[in-house]
C-alpha positions as CSV (number, residue, x, y, z in Angstrom):
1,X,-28.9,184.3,-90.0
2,X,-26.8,184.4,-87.0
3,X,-27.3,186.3,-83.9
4,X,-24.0,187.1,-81.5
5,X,-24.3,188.9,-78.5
6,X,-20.8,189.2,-76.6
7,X,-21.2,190.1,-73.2
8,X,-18.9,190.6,-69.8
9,X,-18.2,192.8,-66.9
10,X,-17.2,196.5,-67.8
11,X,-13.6,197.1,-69.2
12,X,-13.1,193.8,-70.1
13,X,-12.5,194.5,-73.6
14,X,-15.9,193.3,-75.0
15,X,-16.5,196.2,-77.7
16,X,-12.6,195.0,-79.1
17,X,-13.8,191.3,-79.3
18,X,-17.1,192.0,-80.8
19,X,-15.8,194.3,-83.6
20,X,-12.8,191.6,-84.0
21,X,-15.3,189.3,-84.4
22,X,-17.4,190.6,-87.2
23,X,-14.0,192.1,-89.3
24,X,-12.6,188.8,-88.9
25,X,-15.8,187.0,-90.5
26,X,-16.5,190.4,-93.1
27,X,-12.6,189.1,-94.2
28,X,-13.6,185.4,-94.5
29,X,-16.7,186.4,-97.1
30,X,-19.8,186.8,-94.7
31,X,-22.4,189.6,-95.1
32,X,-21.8,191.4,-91.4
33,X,-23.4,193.9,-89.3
34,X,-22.0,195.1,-86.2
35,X,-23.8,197.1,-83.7
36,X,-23.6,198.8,-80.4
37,X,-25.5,198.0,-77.8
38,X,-24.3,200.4,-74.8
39,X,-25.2,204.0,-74.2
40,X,-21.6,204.5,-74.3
41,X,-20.8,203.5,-77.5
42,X,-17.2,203.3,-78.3
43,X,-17.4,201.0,-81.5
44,X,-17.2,204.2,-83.7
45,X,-13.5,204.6,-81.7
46,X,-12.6,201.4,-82.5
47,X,-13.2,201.3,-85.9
48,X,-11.9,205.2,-85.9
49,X,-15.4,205.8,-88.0
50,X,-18.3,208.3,-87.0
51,X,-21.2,206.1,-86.5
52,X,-25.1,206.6,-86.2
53,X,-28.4,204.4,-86.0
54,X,-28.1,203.6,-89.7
55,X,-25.3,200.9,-90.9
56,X,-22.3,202.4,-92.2
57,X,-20.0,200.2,-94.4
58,X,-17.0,200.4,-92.5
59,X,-14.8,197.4,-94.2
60,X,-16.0,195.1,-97.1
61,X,-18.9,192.9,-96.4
62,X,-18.9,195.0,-92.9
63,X,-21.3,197.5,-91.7
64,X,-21.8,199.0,-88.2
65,X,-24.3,201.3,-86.3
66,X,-24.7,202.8,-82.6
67,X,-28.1,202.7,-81.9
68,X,-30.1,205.4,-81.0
69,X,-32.9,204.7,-78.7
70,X,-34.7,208.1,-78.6
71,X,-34.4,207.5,-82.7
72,X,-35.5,204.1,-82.8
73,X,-38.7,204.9,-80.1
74,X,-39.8,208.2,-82.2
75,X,-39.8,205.9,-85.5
76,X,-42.0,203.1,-83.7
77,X,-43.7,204.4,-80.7
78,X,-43.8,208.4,-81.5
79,X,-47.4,208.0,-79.7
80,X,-47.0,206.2,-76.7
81,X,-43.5,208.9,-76.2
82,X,-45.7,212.1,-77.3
83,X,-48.2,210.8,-74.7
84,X,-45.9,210.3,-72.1
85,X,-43.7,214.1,-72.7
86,X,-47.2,215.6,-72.4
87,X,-48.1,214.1,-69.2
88,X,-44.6,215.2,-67.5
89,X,-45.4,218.4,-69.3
90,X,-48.8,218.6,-67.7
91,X,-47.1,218.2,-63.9
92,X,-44.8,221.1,-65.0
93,X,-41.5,219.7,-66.1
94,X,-39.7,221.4,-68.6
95,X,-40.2,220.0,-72.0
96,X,-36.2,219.1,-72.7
97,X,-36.4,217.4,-69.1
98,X,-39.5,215.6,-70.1
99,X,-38.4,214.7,-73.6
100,X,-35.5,213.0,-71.7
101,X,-37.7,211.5,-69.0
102,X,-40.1,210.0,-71.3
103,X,-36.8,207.6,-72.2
104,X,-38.4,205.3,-69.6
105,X,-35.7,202.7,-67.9
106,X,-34.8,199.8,-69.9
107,X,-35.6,201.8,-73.2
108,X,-32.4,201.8,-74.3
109,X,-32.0,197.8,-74.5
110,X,-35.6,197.6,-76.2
111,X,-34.4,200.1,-78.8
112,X,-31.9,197.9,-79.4
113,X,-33.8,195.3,-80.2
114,X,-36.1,196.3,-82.3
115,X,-33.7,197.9,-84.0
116,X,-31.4,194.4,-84.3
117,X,-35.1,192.8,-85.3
118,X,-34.8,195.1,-87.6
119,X,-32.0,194.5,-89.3
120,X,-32.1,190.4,-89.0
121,X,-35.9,190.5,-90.8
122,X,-34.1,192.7,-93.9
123,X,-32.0,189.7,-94.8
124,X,-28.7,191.7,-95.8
125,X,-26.8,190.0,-93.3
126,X,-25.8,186.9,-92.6
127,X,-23.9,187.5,-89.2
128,X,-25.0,190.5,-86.6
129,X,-22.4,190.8,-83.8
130,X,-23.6,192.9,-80.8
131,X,-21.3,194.6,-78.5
132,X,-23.9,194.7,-75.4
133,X,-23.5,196.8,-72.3
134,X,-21.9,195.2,-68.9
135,X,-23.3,192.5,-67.7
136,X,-26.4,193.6,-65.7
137,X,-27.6,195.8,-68.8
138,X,-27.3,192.7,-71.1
139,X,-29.7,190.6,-69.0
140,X,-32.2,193.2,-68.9
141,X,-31.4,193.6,-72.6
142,X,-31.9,189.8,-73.3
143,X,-34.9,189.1,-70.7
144,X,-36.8,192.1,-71.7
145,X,-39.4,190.4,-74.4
146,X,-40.4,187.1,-71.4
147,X,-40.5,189.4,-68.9
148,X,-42.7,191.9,-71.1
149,X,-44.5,189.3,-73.1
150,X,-45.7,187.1,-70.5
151,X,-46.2,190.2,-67.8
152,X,-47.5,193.0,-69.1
153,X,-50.1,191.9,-71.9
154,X,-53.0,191.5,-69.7
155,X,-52.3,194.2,-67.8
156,X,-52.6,196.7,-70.8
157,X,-55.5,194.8,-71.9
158,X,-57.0,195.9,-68.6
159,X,-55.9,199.3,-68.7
160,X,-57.4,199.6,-72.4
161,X,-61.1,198.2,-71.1
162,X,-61.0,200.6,-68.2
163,X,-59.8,203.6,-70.4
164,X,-62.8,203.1,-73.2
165,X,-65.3,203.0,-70.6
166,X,-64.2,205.9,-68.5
167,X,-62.1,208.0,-70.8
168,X,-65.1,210.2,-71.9
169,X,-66.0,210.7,-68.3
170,X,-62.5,211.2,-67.0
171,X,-61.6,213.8,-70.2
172,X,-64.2,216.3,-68.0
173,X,-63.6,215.8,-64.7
174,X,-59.2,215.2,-64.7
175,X,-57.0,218.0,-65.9
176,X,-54.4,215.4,-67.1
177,X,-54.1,213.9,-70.7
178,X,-55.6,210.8,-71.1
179,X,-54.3,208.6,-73.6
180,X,-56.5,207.8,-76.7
181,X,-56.8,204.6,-78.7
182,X,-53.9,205.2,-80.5
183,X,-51.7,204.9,-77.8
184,X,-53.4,202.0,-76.8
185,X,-52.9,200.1,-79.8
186,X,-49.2,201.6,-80.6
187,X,-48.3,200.0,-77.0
188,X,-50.3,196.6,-77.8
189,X,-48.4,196.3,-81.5
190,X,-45.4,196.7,-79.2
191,X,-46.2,194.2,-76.5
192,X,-47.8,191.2,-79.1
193,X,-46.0,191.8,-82.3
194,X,-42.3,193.6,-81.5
195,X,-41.6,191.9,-78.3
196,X,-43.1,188.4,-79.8
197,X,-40.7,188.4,-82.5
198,X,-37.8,189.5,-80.4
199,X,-38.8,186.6,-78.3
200,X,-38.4,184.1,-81.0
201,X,-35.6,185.5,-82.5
202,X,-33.2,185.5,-78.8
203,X,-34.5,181.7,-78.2
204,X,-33.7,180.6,-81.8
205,X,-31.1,177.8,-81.8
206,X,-29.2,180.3,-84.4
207,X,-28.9,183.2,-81.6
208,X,-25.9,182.6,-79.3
209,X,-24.3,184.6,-76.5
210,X,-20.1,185.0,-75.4
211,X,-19.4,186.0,-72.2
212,X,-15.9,188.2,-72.0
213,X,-13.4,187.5,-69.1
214,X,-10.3,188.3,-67.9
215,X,-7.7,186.7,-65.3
216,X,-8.9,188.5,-62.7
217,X,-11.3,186.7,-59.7
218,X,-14.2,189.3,-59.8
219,X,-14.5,188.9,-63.4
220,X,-14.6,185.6,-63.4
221,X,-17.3,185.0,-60.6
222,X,-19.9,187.6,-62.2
223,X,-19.9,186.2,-65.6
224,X,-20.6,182.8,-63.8
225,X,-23.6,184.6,-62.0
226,X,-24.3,185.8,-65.5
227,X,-24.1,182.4,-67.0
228,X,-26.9,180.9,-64.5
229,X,-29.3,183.9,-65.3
230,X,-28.9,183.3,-68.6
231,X,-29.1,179.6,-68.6
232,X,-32.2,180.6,-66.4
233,X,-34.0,181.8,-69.7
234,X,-32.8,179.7,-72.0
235,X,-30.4,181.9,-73.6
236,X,-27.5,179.6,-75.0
237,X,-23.5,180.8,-74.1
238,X,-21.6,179.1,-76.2
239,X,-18.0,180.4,-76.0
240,X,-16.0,181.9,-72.9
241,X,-13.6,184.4,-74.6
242,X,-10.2,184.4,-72.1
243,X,-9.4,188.2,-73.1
244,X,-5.8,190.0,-72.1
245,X,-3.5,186.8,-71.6
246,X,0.3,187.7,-71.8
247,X,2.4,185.6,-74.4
248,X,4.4,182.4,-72.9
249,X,7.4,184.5,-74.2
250,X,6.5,187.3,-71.9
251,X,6.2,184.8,-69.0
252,X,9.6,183.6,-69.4
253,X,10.9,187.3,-67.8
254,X,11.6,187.0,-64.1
255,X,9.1,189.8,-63.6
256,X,5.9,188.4,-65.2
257,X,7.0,184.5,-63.1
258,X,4.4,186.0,-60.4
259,X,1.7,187.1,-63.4
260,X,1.8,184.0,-64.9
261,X,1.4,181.4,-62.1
262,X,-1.7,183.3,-61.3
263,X,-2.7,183.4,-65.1
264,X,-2.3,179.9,-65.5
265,X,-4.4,179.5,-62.0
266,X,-7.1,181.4,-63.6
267,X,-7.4,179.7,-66.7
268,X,-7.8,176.8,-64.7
269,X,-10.5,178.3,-63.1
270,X,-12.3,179.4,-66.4
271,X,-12.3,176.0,-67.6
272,X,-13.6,174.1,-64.6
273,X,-16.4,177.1,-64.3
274,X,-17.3,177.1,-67.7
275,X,-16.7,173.3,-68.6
276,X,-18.2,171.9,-71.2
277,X,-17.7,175.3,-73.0
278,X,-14.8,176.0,-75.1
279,X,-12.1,178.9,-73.5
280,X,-10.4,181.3,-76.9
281,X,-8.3,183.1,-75.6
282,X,-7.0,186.4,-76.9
283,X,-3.8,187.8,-76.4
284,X,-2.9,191.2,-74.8
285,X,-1.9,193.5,-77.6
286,X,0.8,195.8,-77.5
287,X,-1.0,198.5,-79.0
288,X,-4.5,199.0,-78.9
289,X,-6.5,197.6,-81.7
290,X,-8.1,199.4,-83.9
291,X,-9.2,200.0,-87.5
292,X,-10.9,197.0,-89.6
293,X,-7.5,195.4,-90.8
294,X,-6.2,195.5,-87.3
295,X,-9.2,194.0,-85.9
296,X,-9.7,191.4,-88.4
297,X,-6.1,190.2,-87.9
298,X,-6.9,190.2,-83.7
299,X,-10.2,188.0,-84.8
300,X,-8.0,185.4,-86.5
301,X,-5.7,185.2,-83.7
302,X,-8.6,184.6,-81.6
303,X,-11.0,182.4,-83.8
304,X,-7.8,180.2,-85.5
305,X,-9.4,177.9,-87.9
306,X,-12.7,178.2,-86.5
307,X,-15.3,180.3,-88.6
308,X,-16.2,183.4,-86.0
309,X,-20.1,182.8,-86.8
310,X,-20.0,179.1,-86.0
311,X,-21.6,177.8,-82.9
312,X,-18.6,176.8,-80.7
313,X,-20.3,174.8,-78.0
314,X,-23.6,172.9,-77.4
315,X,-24.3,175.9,-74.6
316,X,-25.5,175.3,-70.8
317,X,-29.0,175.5,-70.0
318,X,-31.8,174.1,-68.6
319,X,-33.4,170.6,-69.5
320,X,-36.2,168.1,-68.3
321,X,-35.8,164.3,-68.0
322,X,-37.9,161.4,-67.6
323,X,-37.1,158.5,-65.6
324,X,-39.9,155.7,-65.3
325,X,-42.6,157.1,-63.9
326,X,-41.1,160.2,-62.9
327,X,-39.0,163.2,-64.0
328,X,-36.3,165.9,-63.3
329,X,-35.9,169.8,-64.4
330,X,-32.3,170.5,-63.9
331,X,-30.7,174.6,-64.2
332,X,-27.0,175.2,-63.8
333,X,-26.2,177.1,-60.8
334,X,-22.8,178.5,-61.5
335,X,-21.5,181.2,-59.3
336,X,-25.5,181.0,-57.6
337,X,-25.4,180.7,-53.6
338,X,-28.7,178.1,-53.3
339,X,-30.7,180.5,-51.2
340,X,-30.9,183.1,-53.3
341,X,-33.6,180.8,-55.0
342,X,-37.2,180.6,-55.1
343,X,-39.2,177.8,-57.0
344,X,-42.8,177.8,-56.6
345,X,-45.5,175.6,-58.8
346,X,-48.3,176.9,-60.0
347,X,-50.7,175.0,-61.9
348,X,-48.5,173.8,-65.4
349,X,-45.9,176.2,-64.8
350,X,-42.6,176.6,-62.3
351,X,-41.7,179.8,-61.2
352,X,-38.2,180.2,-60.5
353,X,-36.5,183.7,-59.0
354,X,-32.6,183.9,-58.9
355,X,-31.5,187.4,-57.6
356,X,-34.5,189.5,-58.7
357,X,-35.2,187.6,-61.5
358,X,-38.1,185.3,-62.4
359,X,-38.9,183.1,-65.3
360,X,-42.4,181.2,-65.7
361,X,-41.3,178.0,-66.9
362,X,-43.9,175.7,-68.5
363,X,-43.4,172.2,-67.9
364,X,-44.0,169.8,-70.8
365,X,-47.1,167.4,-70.8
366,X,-45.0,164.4,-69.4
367,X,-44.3,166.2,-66.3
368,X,-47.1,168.8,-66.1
369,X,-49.1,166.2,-65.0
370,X,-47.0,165.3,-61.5
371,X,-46.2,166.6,-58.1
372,X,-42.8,168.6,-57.2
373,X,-41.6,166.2,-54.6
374,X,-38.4,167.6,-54.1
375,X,-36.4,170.7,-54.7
376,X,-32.6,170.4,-54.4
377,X,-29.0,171.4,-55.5
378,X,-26.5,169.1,-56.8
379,X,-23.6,169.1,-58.8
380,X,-23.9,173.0,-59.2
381,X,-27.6,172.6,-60.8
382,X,-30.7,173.2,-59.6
383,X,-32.5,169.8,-59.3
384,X,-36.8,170.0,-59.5
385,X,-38.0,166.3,-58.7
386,X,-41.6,165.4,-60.3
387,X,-43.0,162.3,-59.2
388,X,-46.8,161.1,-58.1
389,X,-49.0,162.7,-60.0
390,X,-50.1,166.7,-58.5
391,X,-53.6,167.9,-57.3
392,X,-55.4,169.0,-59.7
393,X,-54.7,173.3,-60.1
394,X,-53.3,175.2,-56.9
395,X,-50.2,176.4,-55.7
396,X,-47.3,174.5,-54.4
397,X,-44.1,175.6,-53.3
């Protein structure tokens, strides 16, 4: 099954190219599911349907949702979110403000992917298109299970061990609720099962991502930022959608001469960014699109002969080589200023930080095994150089 996340800075037209997407490969036979990602949902507009959490068929072979994340947490963590609205409760916050609060941050993208987990294990589709949130929601959306998984398992380990001891104590002496083992173990069955298989499933070779651009300069320099970060976890991009480009017969009119010299100057600029990846491009509509038929004929504009759930390029991330008796880790740096970077080794593992964000890296046995002799950027990648072999345990940086 195939996983498509389409991505891009806000108003860039990424809900139209994700819907586009899955009418265009409903029409061409596939089994499709598309779903909202972003608070704001605005798919339901754009297929002028009413939608909710649960798939509605919208087109045949097509379903779509919005998800709900105060639906999806009460279905799968009703006691961890009970807990917490009794707590707020317990400092005197209103219960409808508590109920809200208790919606912790980042809630909204893990809903979403449980509920896409969901939907992928039930094996009644064979494409799921998601229409994500800007850019800065989407990498919290796709880095949320490595940053979870490998961060927060020991510490709720700990807190369990500390609250089994003490809790019957601490029930007499604190007026506050303590959480009981059933919380405990609702958060753990979140943590090791829920965010493990949402783990897998985004680093699957069968999960891509699209970022969504238009001519314009800002657009274009934060979805390079956004391709580094997610090069950074290993998230493969393998498509640049060009989104809003007027018609060569539009820029034949002495008014739009201007428009398109600096159109043609920023598709340059998209393909040297974004090189190897391929560029669609979609054209500005007259009208805007919407309604399954509408968006299935945009999607074939867009896709031509290419099937929509194909894997359009061979992506841009990170790799390790081996060279004699030593080896490289190389990330692409596009749109990344070099000192906003932070590598440190510690033990097997690299820890690299890009604008607030860090990944654990964990090098393979060939290289695990050496020193980090040099640290450098070149050719728009980060370059980690491995080369005698490194002290036994420690931290280098």
């Amino acid at each position: 099954m195939r996983l498509l996340l389409y991505t891009g800075k806000g108003g860039v037209g990424k809900t139209t190219t994700a819907a586009a997407t899955a009418a265009c490969a409903a029409a061409r036979g596939e089994r499709v599911l598309v779903v909202s990602a972003d608070a704001a949902h605005s798919l339901g507009d754009v297929f002028e349907e009413r939608l909710g959490p649960v798939p509605k068929t919208v087109a045949p072979g097509l379903d779509a949702c919005e998800v709900d994340a105060r639906h999806v947490i009460e279905t799968h963590w009703g006691r961890v979110r009970a807990y917490l609205v009794d707590l707020l409760r317990h400092q005197g916050i209103d219960e409808i403000v508590a109920e809200e609060l208790a919606l912790l941050p980042g809630a909204d993208e893990l809903a979403t992917l449980v509920a896409v987990e969901a939907f992928a294990a039930s094996g009644r589709y064979d494409l799921i298109v998601i229409d994500c949130a800007p850019t800065g929601s989407t990498l919290r959306l796709v880095t949320l299970p490595e940053v979870a998984h490998g961060g927060m398992r020991w510490l709720l380990r700990l807190q369990r061990a500390a609250a089994h001891v003490a809790e019957p104590i601490a029930r007499g002496l604190v007026g506050v609720p303590l959480p009981k083992a059933d919380v405990f173990a609702e958060a753990e069955r979140l943590l090791f099962d829920t965010l493990g298989a949402l783990r897998e499933r985004l680093l699957s070779p069968a999960t891509s991502v699209r970022i969504v651009v238009t001519p314009e300069s800002m657009v274009i320099d934060e979805a390079r930022r956004a391709l580094t970060d997610l090069a950074l976890f290993e998230l493969g991009v393998d498509a640049v959608v060009l989104n809003r480009m007027l018609p060569a017969a539009a820029l034949e009119e002495a008014f739009f001469r201007d428009w398109g010299r600096v159109q043609n100057e920023r598709r340059d600029e998209v393909a040297s960014a974004f090189a190897p990846l391929p560029i669609l491009e979609a054209p500005l509509a007259e009208d805007e699109v919407r309604g399954a038929a509408a968006l299935a004929e945009h999607g074939a504009r867009l896709f031509g002969d290419r099937a929509p759930s194909a894997r359009l390029g061979g992506g841009i991330g990170l790799r390790f080589e081996r060279d004699g008796g030593g080896g490289w880790l190389r990330v692409p740096l596009v749109g990344r200023d070099a000192k906003s970077l932070d590598v440190t080794r510690v033990d097997d593992e690299l820890v690299i930080g890009v604008a607030g964000r860090r990944r654990r890296i964990t090098l393979p046995a060939g290289l695990a095994d050496l020193e980090v002799e040099r640290v450098a950027v070149e050719d728009a990648s980060l370059v980690v150089a491995f080369g005698a072999p490194a002290p036994s345990g420690g931290l280098a940086s």
